[in-house]
N, C-alpha and C positions, 0 to 999 in steps of 0.2 A: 504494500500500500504506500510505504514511503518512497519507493521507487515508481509508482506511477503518480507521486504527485508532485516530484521532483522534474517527471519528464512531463507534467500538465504546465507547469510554470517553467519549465524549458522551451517548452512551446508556443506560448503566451510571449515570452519576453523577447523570443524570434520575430512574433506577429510584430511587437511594437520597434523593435528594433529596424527589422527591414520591413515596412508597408509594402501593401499591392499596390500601392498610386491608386487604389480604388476599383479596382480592375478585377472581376470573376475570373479567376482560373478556369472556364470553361472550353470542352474541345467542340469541335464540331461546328457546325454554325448558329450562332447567336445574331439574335435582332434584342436590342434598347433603346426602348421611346424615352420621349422628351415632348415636354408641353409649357411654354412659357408665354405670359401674357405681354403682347407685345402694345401693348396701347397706351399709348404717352400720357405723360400727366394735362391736367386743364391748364390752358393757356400757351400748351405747345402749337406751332408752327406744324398743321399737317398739308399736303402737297399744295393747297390752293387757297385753305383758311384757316386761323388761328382757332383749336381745338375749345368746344364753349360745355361739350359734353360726352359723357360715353354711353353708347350702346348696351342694352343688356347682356350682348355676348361678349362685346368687344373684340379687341384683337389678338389673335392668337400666330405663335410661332412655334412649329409643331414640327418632328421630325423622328429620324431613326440611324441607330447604328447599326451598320452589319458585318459583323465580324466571323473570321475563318475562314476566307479563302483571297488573301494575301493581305496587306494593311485594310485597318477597318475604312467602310466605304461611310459616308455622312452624307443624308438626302433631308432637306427641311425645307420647308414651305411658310412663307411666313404673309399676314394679314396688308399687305403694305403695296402701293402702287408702284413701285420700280427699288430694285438695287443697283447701282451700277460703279462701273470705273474701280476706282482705288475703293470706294469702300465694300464691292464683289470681293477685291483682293485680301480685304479686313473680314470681314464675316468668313472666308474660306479659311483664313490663316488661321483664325481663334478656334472654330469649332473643328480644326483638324487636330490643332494643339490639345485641346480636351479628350478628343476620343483617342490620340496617340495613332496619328495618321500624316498622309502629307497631303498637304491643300489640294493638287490637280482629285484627290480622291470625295472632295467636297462639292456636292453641287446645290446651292443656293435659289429659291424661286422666289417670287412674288406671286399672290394671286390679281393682282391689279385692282384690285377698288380702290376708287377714286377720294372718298372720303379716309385718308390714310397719309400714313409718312410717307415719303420720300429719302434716300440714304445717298450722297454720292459725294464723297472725303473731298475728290477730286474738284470738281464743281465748286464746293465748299472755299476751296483754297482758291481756287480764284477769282471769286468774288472778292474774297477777303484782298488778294493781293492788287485788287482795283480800286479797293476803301472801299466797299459795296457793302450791305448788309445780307449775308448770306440766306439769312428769311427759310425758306422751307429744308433747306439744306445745312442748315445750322443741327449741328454733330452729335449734340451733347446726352441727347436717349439714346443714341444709336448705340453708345459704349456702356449706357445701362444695361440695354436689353443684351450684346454681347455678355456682358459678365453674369447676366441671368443664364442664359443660354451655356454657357463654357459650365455654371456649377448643375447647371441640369443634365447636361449630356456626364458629367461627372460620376452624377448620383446614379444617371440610368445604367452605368457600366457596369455597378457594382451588381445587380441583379438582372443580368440577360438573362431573356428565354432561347430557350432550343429552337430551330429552324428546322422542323421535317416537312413540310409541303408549302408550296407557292401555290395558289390562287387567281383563276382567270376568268372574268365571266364580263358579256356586254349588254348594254340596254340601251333600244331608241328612246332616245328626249325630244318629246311631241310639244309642239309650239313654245319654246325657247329662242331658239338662234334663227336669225335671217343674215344676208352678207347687207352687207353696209353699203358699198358699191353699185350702184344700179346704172347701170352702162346706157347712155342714148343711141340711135338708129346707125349715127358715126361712128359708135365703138367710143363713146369719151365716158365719163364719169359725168353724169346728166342729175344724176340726185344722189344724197351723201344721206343714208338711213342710219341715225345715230341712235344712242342706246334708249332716247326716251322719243320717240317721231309722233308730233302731234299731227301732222299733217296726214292725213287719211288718204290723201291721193298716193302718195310716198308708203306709209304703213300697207296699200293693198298691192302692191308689185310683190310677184313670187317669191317665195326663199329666198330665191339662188343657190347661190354653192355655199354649203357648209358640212361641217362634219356630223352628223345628227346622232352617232354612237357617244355614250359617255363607258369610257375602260375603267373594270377594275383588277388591281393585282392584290391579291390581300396573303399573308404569311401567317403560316398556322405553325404552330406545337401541337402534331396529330389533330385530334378534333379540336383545339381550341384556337380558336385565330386569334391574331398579335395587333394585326395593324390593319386597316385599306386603305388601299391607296384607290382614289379617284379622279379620274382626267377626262376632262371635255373645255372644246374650245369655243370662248364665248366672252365677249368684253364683261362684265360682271358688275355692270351696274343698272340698275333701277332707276335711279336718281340718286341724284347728290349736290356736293356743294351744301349741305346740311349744317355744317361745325360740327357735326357727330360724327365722333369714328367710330365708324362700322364698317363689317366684313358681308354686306347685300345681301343678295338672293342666296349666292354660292355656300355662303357662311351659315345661312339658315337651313341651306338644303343637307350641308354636313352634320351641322348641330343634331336635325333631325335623323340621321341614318346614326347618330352617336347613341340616340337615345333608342332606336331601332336595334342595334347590335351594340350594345355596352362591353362587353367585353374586350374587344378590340379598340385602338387607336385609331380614329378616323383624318387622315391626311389628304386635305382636295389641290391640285394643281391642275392650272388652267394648262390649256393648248396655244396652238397657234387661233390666237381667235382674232387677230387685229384688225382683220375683214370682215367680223362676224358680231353682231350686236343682236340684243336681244329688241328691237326696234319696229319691229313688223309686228309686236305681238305686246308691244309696252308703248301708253301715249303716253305717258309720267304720273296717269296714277297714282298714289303711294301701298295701294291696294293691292298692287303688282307685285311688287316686293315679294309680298307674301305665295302670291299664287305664282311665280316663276321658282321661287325656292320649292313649293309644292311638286311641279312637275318635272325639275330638275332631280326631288329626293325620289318622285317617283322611276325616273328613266335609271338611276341608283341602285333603286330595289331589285328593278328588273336584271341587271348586272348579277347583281349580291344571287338571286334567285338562281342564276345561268351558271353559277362561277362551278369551274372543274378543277379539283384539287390532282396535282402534283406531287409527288414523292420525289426529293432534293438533296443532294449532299453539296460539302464545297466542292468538288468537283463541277458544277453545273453553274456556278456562281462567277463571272467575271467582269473585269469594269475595265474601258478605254475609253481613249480621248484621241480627239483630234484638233491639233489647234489650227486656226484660221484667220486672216485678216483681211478685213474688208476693204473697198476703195471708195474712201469718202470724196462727197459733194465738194466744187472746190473754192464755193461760197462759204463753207463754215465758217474760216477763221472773221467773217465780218460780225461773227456774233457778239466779239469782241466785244466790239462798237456799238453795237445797240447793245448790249445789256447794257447800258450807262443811262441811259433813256426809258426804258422798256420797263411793265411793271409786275407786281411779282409772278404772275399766272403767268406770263412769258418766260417768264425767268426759271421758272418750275419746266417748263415743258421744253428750251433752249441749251440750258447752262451745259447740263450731262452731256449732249451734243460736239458741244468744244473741248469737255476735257475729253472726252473719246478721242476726238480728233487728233490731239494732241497726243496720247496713248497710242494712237495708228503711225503717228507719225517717228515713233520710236517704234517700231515693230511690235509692239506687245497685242502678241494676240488672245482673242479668245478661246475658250476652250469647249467644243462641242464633246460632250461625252454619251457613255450607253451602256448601260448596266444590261448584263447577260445572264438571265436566271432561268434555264436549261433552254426551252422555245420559247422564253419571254424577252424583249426587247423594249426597253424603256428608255425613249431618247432626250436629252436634255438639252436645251437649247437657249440661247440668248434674244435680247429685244423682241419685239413686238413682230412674229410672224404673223401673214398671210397664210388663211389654211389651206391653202396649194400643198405648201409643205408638209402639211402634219397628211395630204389624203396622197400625194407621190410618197412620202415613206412608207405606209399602209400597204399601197400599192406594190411597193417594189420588191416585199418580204411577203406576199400574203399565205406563205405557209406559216410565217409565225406570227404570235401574237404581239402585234410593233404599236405603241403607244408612246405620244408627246408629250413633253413638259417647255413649255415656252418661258417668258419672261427670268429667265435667268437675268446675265448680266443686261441690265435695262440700258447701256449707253451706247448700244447702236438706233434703240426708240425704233421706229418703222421698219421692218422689212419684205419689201415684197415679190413675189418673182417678175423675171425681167419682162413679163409681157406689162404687167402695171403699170409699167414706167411712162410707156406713151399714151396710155388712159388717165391722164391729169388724175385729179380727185387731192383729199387733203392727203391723205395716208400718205402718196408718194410727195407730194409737195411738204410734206415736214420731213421727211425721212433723208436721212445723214446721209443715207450710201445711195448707189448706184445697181443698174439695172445688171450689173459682174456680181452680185451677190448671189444670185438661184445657181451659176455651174458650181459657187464654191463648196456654201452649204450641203448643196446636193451632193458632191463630190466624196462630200466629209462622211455622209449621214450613209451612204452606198455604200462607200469602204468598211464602216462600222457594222453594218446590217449585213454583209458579207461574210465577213471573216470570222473565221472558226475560234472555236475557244480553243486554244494552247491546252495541252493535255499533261504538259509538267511544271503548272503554276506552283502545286505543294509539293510536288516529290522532289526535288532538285537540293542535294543537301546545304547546295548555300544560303538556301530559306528555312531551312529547319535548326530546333533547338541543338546546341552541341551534344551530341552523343544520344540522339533522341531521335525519332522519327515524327517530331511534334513540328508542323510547321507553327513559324513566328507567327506571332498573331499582332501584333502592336509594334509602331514607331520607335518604341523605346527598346525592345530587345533587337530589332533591326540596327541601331544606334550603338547597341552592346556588343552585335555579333563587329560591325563594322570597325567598332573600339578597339576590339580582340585582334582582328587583321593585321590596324594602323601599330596596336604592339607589338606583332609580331616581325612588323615593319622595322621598327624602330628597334629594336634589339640585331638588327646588324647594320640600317644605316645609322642611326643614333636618334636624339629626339631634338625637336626643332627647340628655341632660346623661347621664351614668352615674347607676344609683340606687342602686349598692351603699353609699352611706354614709348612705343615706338610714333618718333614725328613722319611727317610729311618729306619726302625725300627734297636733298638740296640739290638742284640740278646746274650742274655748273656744262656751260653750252661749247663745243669747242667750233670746227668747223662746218660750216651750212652746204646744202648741195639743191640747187634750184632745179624739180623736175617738169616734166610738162602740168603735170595737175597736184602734184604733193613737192615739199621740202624736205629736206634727209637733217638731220640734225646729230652730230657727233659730241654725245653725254656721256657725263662721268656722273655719278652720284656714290655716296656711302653707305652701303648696306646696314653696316653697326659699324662698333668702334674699332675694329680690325682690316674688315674688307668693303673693297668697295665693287662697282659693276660699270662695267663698260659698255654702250650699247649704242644702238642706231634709233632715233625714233625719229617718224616719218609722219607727216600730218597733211591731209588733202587742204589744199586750195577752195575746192568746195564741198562746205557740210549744211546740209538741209536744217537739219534739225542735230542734236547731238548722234554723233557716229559711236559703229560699232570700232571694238577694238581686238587686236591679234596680240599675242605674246608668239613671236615666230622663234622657233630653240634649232642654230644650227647643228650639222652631221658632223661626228670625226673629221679635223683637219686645223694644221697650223693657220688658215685664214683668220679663223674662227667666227664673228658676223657677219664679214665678207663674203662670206659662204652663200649667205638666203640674200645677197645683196645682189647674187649674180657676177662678181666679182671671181669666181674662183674657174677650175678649170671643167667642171665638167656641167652638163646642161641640165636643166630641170630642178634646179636647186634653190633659185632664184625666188621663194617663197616670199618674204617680204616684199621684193620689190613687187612682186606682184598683185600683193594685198593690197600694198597702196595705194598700185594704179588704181585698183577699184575701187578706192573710195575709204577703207580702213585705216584708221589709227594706226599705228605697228610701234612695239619693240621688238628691236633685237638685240638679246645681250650675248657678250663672250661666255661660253661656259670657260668654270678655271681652267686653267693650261692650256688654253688657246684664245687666238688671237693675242688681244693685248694683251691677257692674263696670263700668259704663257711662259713667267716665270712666274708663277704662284708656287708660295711654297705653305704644301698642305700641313706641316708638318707644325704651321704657328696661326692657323686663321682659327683657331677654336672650337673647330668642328668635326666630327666623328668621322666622318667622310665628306670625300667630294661631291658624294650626289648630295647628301643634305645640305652640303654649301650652295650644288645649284638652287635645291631648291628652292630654299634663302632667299637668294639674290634672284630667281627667278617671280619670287612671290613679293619681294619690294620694288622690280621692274611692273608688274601689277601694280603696288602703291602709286608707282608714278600716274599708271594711265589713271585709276579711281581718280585722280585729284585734279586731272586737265578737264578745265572746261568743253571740249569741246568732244570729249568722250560721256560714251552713255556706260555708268559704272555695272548697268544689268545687261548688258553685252558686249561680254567680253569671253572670248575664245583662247585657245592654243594648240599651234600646228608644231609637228617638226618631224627631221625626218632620219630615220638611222639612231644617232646617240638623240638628237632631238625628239627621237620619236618616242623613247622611251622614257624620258624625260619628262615630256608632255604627260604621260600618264603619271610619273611621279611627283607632278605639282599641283596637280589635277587631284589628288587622290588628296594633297596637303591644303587645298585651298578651294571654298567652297565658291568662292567671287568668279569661278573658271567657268564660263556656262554649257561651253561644245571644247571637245580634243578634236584634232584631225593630228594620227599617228601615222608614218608612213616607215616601212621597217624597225619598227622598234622593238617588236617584242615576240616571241614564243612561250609557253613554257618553260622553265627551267628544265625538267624532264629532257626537254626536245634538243635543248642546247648542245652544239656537236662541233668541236671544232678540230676531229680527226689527232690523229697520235702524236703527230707531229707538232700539232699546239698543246694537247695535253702536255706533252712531255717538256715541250718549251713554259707553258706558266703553270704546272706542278698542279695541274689537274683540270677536269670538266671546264670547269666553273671559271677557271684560276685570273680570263681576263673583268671577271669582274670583280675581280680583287685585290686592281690596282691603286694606286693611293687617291687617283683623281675620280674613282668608281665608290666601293665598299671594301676595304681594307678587313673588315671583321672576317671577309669570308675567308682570308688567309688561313683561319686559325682551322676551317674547315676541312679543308683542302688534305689529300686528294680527291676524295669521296663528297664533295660537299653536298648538303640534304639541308637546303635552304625553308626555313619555319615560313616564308610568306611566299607568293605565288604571283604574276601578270594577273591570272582570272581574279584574284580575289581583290587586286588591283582596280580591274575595269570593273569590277561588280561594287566596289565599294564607292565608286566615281558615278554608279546607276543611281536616277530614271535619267541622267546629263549623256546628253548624247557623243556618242565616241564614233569616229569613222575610222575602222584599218585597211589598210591601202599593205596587203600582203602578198607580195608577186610569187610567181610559182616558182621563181627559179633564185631567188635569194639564197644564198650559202651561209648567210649571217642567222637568219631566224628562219627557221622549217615551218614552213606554209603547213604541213602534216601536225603541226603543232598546234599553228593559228586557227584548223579548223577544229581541232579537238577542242583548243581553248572558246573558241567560239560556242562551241555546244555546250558546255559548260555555264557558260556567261548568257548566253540567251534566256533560260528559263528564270533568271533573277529579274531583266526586262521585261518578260509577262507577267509575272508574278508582281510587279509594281504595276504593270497598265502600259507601261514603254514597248513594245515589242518592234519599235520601228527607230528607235531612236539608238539600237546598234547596228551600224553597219562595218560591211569588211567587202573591199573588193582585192580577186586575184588575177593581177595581168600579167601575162604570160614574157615577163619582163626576166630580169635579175634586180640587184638589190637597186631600184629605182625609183622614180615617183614621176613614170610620164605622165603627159599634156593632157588628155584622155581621162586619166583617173585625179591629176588636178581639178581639172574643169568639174567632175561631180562632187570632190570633195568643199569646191569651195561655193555651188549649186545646194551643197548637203549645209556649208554654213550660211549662205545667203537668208536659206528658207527659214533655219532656225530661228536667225536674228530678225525675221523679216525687214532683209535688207535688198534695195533693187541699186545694183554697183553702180556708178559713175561713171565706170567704165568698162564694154568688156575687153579681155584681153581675144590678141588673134585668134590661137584655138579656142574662145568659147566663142565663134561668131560660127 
């Protein structure tokens, strides 16, 4: 008895010792809800009028985690008439942060009622940086209800339930939705049927085109259900402009199916409905209200009634994204100017517009995502779709069951397909983008609806627990395994100095070199107090908006930056200079012992090795770009090729500000490494040339046999969901292409297992140790797209 209650309080003081972070130790697939009241206090700013009262349901911010079959996924829905921009960005960051996940695995909606907030950081800030009063956009709930939301989704983790069946069933919704749009005998936009049409000539034109199914997906625990999920596209107001926040028809139509199935969570997102009002069937009555929530819980029921339960493990369970960027109207930036003027209901419906704009205009795209739950298809989608889109997705998969969720990120506001564009009407006359928006999105949403689910998301042991068969489940043990790696790293390169005291590098400028469209500038700066970096940085002539940046790492050779400068003797080398034709930023530093560096002596610069020195000094030639004006510090890359190439992965794996690698020869296997008898025997083993003083001197101690603790894969998997491109020719003597595809299959299932499956690539040209013209041109095609960046210039082989 003494001995079990010696190990009850042994067990006890482990609890309190090492917490779960809050987190059920459960296997298999888990769902936990969250439900936070999302409705401002009185006298808040909601999208169009200062808040005088609330609703009896009010507003609700309602969601779900789904954990066990790779990081946990977050879907929420929240009471509020658009999120967009930088605070899209805030709501993904915080509630990924909560559930122990990474943001692209968050997807954020609105249901649009109009009597509601508005969220957009971005907007926010530049009103402010006008002296404007930011009025509906003003911040200050928005970080309430995040920290409601971050302890809710907290609480819900601590009791998940079991995931054994998904849920599918549909129901027509009879006199709800009409299209907005009513085309005259021209084909124009002849009447604009909005959500409350008093006009009876206007209320008696047909439908038209809308979607008339309302989907549900609902997740049981065997017989007991967890959650529904309901989606139908429809603008979602009755009337408004009240001072009351409320969540409408839609809000009323859930509340009722709440109380209809209590046991479950009830979660409604809208579709593409931005063509589609409830307007033919509502003159603005207040009466309506009621009796569209009516027909909408009924068309609800009818789903609920149909729904066919599924049998689900994580195996059937997966989520991808596609990112995308739009091409904005190219009158935006006059919004400028009239917001100075304009009052606040313009201002509400404008602002988001410019700071998009401004977002597009640094490549930051958005992110179209699609949760895969076995033939279930649920696609997530930004701004204000036309239901083209939500009845061509339908269409495209109609073996499976494919369902929309619109109003994601709200600061693209309108989108329509590209026939709208020449039928005037308001929808396309407010709308940011352009009639190139229908190939994109379509593009994104076909690739997604296509593609198979990855069938080694959990079995791939670089996703599973150490010595376990348990795949990770959470951000944080993904964090820990990656931990483990970086130490096993650092026990033969060494461990990098702390950079928190670290200033702003002093750049002392020596000789200039005037190109057709960039300057070469010849830099010294000090790394710390021992070493310093020598390097090339190159700046175009013309930059639109802030440009992306290259850390270029040259190959083996006394040039040493001269090397990617095109300066040296052999062809295709010329990596800088070539970046900065097109338009990039560029450093190029000497690695030690070349170039200028090339009496460094390793033996007093303070560093355990040479590579940790480059790292070093490659990760404070970073410093420099983050701090140039005329660099954008969220794109920023690194290419190199041979000793650069392996480099690039080892800066990459040190520095998380790297956003794309482009490797070209750098790496195999260590397994793979072969440099025949005659090199073994000349550097005293396998391994022995990477054990020279300007390399990893630790391995000496290894040698002959060395059996190296860290790996390349575990290298580029620790650098994953960041996109890596290998350029591995098949006839390299240096690193065994038999290698890179082993390693490659290795490293792939950690990219599906995040949602990345595209953001590794590896091409093999039937070259030797090279980086031709051919496999440049896609490699730097592979960073264009990332950064969404369109070059300056192209060079001759990309024409």
């Amino acid at each position: 008895m003494k001995f079990f209650k010696f190990s009850l309080y042994l067990f006890i003081a482990i609890l309190y010792l090492f917490p779960l972070k809050g987190f059920a130790q459960e296997k298999g697939l888990t769902l936990a809800l969250f439900d936070v009241d999302a409705t401002p206090p009185i006298g808040s700013l909601l999208a169009y009028d200062p808040l005088e009262k609330k609703d009896d349901l009010g507003l609700r911010a309602k969601g779900v985690v789904i954990s066990g079959s790779g990081l946990p996924i977050v879907i929420c829905a929240i009471d509020w008439i658009g999120i967009a921009n930088e605070s899209q960005d805030a709501f993904k960051s915080r509630l990924a942060k909560a559930a122990s996940t990474i943001p692209s695995r968050v997807a954020v909606h609105t249901l649009h009622q109009h009597d509601a907030p508005i969220s957009d950081w971005g907007a926010e800030k530049i009103l402010k940086e006008a002296d404007l009063d930011p009025k509906a956009y003003e911040s200050s709930f928005d970080k309430v209800l995040l920290d409601n939301l971050d302890r809710a989704i907290i609480n819900a983790l601590k009791n998940p339930q079991p995931i054994t069946h998904i849920g599918t069933g549909k129901g027509i919704v009879e006199k709800v939705a009409s299209n907005r749009r009513i085309l005259g005998a021209d084909g124009h936009v002849a009447y604009t049927r909005t959500s409350s049409t008093k006009d009876k000539k206007i209320r008696d034109f047909p439908e038209g085109l809308i979607d008339p199914e309302v989907s549900l997906v609902s997740f049981w625990n065997e017989e007991e259900p967890l959650a529904v999920f309901s989606y139908y596209a429809v603008h979602p107001q009755s009337y408004y402009l009240t001072k009351i926040a409320n969540p409408d028809f839609p809000g009323i139509a859930r509340y009722m199916r709440q109380l209809a199935v209590p046991d479950a969570m009830h979660v409604h997102f809208n579709g593409a409905g931005a063509n589609v009002t409830a307007g033919k069937y509502n003159d603005g009555a207040k009466i309506n209200r009621k009796i569209l929530a009516e027909r909408l819980a009924k068309g609800m029921e009818a789903a609920w009634k149909s729904t066919v339960k599924t049998k689900i493990t994580s195996d059937d369970v997966y989520w991808q994204q596609e990112p995308i960027l739009l091409s904005p109207k190219e009158s935006l930036p006059e919004i400028a100017q009239e917001m100075r003027t304009q009052n606040a209901r313009w201002l509400t419906n404008n602002v988001q517009k410019l700071a998009w704009y401004k977002r597009q205009a640094l490549g930051k795209k958005i992110d179209i995502s699609c949760l895969t739950i076995a033939d279930v298809r649920i696609l997530h989608l930004p701004g204000e779709l036309f239901v083209e889109y939500q009845l061509a997705a339908k269409a495209e998969r109609e073996d499976l069951f494919v369902t929309m969720a619109a109003y994601g990120d709200y600061g693209p506001f309108y989108i329509g397909p590209s026939s709208a564009y020449s039928q005037g009407g308001y929808e396309v006359g407010t709308s940011p983008v352009t009639a190139a928006a229908e190939p994109i999105i379509m593009g994104a949403i076909k690739k997604m609806l296509h593609r198979e689910i990855p069938d080694d998301i959990t079995k791939s042991p670089m996703v599973l627990e150490s010595e376990s068969k348990n795949p990770l489940r959470t951000l944080d043990q993904w964090e820990a395994k990656k931990a483990s790696w970086k130490s096993n790293m650092a026990s033969i390169m060494g461990t990098l100095p702390p950079r928190g005291h670290l200033e702003k590098p002093d750049l002392i400028y020596g000789d200039s070199a005037v190109a057709e469209n960039y300057t070469k500038h010849h830099i010294t700066f000090a790394s710390d107090e021992r070493n310093e970096v020598t390097a090339f940085l190159y700046i175009p002539h013309t930059i639109k908006a802030k440009a992306p940046a290259m850390l270029v790492l040259h190959s083996t050779g006394d040039l040493g930056k001269k090397i990617v400068d095109d300066q040296g003797p052999r062809k295709n080398r010329g990596l800088a200079k070539e970046l900065a034709q097109r338009g990039y930023v560029v450093i190029a530093p000497d690695y030690p012992s070349f170039g200028e560096q090339k009496d460094h002596d390793f033996s007093k610069d303070g560093f355990e090795s040479g590579t940790l020195l480059a790292v070093w000094n490659h990760m404070r030639s970073v410093d420099v770009l983050t701090n140039m004006k005329q660099v954008d510090p969220d794109r920023i890359g690194v290419i190199g090729h041979s000793l650069g190439g392996h480099n690039a992965l080892f800066v990459a794996a040190h520095d998380q500000r790297i956003k794309a690698v482009v490797t070209s020869c750098g790496w195999t296997p260590f397994d793979y490494y072969d440099i025949g008898e005659a090199g073994i025997k000349n550097y005293g083993g396998r391994l022995g040339p990477w054990a020279q003083d300007r390399y990893m001197p630790a391995i000496k101690k290894l040698l002959p046999e060395a059996q190296l603790p860290f790996d390349f894969t575990q290298i580029i998997a620790s650098i994953a969901p960041r996109p890596v491109f290998t350029n591995a020719p098949l006839n390299d003597s240096n690193f065994s292409v038999k290698g890179v595809k082993a390693g490659i299959a290795e490293i792939q299932p950690v990219y599906n297992w995040l949602g990345y499956p595209d953001n590794l690539v590896v091409k093999y040209p039937n070259v030797d140790h090279d980086f031709p013209e051919n496999i440049r041109k896609e490699a730097y095609a592979f960073l264009d797209n990332f950064f969404g960046y369109t070059p300056i210039k192209k060079l001759e082989f990309e024409k």
